[in-house]
MMTF fields as JSON, N, C-alpha, C and O atoms, coordinates in Angstrom:
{
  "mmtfVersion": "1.0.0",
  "mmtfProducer": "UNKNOWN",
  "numBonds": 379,
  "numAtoms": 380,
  "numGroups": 95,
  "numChains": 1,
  "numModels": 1,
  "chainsPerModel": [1],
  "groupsPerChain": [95],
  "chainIdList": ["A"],
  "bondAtomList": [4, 2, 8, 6, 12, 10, 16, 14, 20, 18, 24, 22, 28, 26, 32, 30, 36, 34, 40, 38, 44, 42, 48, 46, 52, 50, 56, 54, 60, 58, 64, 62, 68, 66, 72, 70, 76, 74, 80, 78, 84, 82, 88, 86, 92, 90, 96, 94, 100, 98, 104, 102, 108, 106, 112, 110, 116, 114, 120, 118, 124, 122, 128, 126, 132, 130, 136, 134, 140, 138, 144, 142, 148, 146, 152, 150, 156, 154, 160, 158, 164, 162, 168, 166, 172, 170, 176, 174, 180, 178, 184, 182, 188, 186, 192, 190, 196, 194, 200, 198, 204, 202, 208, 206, 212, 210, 216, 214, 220, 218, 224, 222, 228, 226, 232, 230, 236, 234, 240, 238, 244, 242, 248, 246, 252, 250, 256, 254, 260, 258, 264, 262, 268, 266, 272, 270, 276, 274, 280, 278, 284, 282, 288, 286, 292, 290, 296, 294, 300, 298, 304, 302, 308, 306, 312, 310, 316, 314, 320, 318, 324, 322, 328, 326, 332, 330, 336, 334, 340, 338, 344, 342, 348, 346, 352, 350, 356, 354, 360, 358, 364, 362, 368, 366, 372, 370, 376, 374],
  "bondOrderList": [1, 1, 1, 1, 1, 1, 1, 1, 1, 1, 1, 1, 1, 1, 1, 1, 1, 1, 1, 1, 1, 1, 1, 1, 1, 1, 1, 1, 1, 1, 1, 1, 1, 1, 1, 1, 1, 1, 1, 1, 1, 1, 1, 1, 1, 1, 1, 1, 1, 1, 1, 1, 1, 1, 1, 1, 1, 1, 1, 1, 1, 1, 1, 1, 1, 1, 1, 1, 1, 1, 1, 1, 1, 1, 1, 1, 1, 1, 1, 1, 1, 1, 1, 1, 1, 1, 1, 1, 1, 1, 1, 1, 1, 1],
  "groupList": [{"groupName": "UNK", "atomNameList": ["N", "CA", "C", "O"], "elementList": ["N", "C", "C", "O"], "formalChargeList": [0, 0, 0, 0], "bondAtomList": [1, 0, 2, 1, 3, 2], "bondOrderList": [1, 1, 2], "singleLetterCode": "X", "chemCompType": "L-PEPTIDE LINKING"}],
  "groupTypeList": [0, 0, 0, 0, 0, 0, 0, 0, 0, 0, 0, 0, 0, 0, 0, 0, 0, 0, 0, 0, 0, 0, 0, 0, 0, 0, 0, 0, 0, 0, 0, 0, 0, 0, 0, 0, 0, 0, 0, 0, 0, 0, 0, 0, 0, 0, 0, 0, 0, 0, 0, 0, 0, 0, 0, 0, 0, 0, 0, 0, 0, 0, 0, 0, 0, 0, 0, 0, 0, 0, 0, 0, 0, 0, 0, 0, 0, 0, 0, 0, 0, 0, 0, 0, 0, 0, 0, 0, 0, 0, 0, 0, 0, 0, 0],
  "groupIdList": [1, 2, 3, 4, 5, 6, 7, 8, 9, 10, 11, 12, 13, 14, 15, 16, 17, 18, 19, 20, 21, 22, 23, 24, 25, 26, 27, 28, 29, 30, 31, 32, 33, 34, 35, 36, 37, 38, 39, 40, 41, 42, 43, 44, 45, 46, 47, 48, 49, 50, 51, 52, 53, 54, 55, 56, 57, 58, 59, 60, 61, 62, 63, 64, 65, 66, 67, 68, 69, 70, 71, 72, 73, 74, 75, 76, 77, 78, 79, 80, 81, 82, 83, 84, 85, 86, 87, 88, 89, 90, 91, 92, 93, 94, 95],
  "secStructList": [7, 3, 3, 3, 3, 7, 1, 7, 6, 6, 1, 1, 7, 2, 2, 2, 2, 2, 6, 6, 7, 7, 6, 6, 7, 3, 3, 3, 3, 7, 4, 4, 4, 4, 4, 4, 4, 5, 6, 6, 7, 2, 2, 2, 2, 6, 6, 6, 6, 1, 1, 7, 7, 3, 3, 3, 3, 2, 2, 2, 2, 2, 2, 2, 6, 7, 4, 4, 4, 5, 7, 6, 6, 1, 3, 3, 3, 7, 1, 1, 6, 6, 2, 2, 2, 2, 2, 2, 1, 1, 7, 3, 3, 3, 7],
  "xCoordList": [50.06, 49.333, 48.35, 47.926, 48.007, 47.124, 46.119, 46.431, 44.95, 44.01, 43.208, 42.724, 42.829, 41.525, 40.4, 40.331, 39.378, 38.232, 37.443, 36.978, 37.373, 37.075, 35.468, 34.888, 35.113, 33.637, 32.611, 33.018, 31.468, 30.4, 30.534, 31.002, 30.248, 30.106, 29.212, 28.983, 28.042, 27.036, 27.351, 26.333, 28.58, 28.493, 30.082, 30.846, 30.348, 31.629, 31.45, 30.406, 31.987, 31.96, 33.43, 34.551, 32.581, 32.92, 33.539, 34.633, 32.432, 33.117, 34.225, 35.131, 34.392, 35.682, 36.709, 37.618, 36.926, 38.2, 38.416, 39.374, 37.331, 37.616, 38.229, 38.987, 37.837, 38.785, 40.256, 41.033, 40.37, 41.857, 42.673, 43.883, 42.14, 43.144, 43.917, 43.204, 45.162, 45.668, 45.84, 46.085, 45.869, 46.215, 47.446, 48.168, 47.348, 48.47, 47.686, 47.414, 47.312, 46.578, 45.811, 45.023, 45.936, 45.23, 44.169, 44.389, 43.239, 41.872, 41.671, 41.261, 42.036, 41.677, 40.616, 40.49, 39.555, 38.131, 38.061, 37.936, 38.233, 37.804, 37.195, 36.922, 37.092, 35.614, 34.544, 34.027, 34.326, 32.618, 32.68, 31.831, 33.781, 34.386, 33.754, 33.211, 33.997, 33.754, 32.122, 31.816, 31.074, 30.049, 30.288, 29.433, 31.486, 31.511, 31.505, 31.044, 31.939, 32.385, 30.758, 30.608, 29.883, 28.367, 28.248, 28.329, 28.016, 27.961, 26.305, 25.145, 26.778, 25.817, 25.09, 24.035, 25.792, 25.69, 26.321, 27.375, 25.957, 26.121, 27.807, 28.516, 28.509, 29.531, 30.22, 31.438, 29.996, 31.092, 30.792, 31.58, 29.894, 29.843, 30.919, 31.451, 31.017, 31.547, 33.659, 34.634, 33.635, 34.664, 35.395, 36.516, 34.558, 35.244, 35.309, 35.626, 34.877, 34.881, 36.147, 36.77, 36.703, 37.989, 39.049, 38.882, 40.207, 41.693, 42.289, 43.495, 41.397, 42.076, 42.568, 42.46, 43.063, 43.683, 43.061, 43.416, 41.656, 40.871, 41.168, 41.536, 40.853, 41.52, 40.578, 40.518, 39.772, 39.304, 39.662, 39.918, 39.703, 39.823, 38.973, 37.775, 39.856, 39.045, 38.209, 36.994, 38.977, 38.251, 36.7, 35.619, 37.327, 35.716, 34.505, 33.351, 34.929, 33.934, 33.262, 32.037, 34.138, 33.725, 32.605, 31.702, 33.061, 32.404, 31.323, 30.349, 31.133, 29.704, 28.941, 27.74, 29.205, 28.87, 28.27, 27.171, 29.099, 28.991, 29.738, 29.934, 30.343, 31.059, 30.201, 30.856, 29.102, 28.243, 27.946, 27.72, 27.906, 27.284, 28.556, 28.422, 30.015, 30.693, 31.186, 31.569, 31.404, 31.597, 33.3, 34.317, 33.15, 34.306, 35.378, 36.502, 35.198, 35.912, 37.246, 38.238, 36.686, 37.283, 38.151, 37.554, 39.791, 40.431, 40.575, 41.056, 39.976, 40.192, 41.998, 42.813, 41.964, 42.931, 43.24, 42.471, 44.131, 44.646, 45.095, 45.196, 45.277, 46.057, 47.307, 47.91, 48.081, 49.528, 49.461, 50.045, 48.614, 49.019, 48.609, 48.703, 47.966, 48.009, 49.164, 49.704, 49.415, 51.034, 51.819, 52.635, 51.933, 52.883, 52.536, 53.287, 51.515, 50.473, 51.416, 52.042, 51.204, 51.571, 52.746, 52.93, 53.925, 55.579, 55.736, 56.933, 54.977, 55.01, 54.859, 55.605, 53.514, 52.95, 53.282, 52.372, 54.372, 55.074, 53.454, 52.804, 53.083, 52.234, 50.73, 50.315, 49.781, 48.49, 47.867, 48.288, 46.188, 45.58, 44.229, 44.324, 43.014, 42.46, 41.306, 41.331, 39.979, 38.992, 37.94, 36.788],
  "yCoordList": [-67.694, -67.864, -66.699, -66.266, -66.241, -65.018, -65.639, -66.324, -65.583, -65.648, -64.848, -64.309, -64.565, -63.728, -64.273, -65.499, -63.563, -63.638, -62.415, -61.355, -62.609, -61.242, -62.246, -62.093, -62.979, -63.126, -63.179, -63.322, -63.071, -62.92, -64.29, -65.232, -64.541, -65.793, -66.122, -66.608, -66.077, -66.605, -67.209, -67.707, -67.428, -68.427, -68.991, -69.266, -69.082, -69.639, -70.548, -70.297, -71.334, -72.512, -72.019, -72.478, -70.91, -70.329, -71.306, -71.309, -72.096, -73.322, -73.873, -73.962, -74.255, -74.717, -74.361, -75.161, -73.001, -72.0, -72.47, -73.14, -71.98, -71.903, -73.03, -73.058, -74.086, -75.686, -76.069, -76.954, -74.875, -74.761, -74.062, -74.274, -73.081, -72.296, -72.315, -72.606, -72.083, -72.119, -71.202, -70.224, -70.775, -69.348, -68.596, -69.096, -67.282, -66.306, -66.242, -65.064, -67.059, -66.652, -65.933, -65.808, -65.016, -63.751, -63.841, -64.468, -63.179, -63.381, -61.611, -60.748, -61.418, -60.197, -60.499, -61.263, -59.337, -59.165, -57.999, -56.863, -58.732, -57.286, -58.077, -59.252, -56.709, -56.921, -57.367, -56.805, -58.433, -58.541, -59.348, -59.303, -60.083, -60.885, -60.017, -60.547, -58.467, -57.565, -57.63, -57.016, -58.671, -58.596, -59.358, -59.211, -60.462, -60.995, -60.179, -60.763, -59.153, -58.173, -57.596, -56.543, -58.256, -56.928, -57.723, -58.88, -56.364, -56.379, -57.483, -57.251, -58.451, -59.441, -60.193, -60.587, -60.476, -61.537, -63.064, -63.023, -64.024, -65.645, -65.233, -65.642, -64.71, -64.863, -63.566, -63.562, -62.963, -61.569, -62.462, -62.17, -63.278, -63.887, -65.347, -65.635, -66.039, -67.511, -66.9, -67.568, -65.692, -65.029, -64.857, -65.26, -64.19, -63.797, -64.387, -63.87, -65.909, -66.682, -67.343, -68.089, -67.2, -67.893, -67.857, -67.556, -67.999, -67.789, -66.975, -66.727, -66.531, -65.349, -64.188, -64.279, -63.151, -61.918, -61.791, -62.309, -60.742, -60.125, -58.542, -57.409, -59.098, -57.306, -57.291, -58.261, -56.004, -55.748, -54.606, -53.563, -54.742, -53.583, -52.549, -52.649, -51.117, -49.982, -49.837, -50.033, -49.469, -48.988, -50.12, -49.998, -51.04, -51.816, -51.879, -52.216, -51.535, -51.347, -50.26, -50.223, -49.009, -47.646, -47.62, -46.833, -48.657, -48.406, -49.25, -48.814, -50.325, -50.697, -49.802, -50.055, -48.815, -48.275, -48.762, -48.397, -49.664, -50.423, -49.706, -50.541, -48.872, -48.395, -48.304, -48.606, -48.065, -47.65, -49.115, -49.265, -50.19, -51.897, -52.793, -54.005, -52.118, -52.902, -53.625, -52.653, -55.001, -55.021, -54.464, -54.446, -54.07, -53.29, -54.138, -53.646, -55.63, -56.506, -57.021, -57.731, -56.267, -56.261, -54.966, -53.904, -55.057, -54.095, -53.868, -54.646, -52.422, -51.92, -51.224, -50.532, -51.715, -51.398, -51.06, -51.596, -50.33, -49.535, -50.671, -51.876, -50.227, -51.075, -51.2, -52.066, -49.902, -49.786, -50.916, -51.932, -50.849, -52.192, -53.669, -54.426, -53.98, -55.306, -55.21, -56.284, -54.588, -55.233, -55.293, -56.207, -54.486, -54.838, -56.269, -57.006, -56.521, -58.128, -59.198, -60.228, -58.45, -59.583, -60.413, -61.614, -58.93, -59.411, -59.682, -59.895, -59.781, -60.212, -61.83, -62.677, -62.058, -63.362, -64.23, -64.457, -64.556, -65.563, -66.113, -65.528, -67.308, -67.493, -67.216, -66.712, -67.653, -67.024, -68.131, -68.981, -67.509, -68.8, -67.686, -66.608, -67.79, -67.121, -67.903, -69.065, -67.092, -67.91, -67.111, -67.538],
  "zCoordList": [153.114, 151.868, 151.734, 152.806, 150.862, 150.08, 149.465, 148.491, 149.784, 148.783, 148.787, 149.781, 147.135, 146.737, 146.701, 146.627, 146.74, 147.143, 145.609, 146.029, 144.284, 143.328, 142.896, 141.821, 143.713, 143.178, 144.423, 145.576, 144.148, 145.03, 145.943, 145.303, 147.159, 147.975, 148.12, 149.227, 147.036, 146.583, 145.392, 144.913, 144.522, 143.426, 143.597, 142.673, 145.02, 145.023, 146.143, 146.746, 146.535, 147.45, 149.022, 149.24, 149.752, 150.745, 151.902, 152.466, 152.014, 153.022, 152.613, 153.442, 151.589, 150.759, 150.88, 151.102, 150.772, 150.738, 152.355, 152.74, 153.206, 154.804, 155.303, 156.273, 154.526, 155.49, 154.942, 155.298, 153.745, 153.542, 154.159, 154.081, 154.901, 155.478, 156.792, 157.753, 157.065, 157.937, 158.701, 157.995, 160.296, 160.976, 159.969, 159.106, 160.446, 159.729, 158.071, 157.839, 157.029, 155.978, 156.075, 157.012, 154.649, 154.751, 153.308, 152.271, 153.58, 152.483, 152.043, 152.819, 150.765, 150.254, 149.384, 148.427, 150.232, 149.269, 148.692, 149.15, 146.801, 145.942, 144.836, 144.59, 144.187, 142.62, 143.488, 144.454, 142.976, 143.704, 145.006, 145.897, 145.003, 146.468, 147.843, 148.812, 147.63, 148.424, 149.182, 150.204, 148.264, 148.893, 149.93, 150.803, 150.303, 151.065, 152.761, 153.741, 152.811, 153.978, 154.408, 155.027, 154.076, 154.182, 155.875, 156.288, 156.502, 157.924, 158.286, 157.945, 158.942, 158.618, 158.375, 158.87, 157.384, 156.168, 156.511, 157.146, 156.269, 156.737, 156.26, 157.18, 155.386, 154.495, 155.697, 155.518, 156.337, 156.759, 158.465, 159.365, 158.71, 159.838, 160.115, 161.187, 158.938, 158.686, 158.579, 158.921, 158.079, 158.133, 159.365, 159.675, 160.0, 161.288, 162.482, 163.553, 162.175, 163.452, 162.77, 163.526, 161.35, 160.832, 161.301, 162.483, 161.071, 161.415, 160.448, 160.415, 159.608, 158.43, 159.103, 160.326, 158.697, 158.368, 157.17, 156.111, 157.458, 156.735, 155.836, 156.149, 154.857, 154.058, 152.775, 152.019, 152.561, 151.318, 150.668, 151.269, 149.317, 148.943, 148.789, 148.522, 149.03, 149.456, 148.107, 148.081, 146.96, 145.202, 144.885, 144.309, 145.548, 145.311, 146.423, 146.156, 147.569, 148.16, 147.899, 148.022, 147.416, 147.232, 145.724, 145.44, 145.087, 143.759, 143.87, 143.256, 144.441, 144.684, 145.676, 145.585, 146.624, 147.527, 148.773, 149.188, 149.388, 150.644, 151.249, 152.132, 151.56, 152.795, 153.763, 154.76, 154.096, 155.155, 155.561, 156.762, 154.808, 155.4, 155.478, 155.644, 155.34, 155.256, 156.703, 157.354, 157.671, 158.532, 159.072, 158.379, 160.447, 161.008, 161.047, 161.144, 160.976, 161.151, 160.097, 160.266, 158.97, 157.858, 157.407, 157.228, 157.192, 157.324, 155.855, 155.031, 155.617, 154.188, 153.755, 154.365, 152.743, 152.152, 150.847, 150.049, 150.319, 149.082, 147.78, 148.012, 146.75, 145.897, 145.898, 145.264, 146.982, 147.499, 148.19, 147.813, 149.465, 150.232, 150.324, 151.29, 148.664, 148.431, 147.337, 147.07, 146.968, 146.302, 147.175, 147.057, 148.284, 149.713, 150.138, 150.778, 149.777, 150.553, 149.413, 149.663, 148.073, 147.377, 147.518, 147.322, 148.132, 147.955, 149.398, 149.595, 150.629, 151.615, 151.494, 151.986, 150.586, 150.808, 149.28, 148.483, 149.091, 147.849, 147.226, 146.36, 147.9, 147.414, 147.653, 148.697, 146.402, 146.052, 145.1, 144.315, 145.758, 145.526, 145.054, 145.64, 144.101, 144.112, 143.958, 143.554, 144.372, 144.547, 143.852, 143.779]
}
């Protein structure tokens, strides 16, 4: 399963998403989702103790200009390789 993550995890219900997921699901953070990745943060911490397969996108981290706070834990990626994500992972759930 694929889910997005395109809003801040300050006006989305983070715990929520997390007790849905199963190992092997993967969580792509972009648009503002991306604040979720700040090296840190209750939200880039609650992440990585998950069972996700973490991925954000590169164009939005770059355009808010977090590359320097983004955590290492989180594997950036292209808009090439979330359409590879997309036709890998049938279904999608967005948050």
């Amino acid at each position: 399963m694929l889910y997005t993550l395109s809003h801040s995890p300050y006006s989305r219900d983070l715990a929520a998403l997390l007790r849905t997921v199963r190992p092997g699901d993967v969580l792509l953070l972009l648009s503002d989702g991306v604040i979720a990745g700040l090296r840190g943060s209750p939200s880039a911490h609650d992440l990585s103790v998950s069972s996700l397969i973490l991925q954000a996108l590169e164009n939005d981290i770059a355009a808010r200009g977090l590359f320097a706070f983004f955590s290492p834990n989180i594997a950036i990626v292209s808009y090439t390789d979330f359409v590879k994500l997309t036709e890998k992972q049938i279904q999608q759930i967005a948050w």
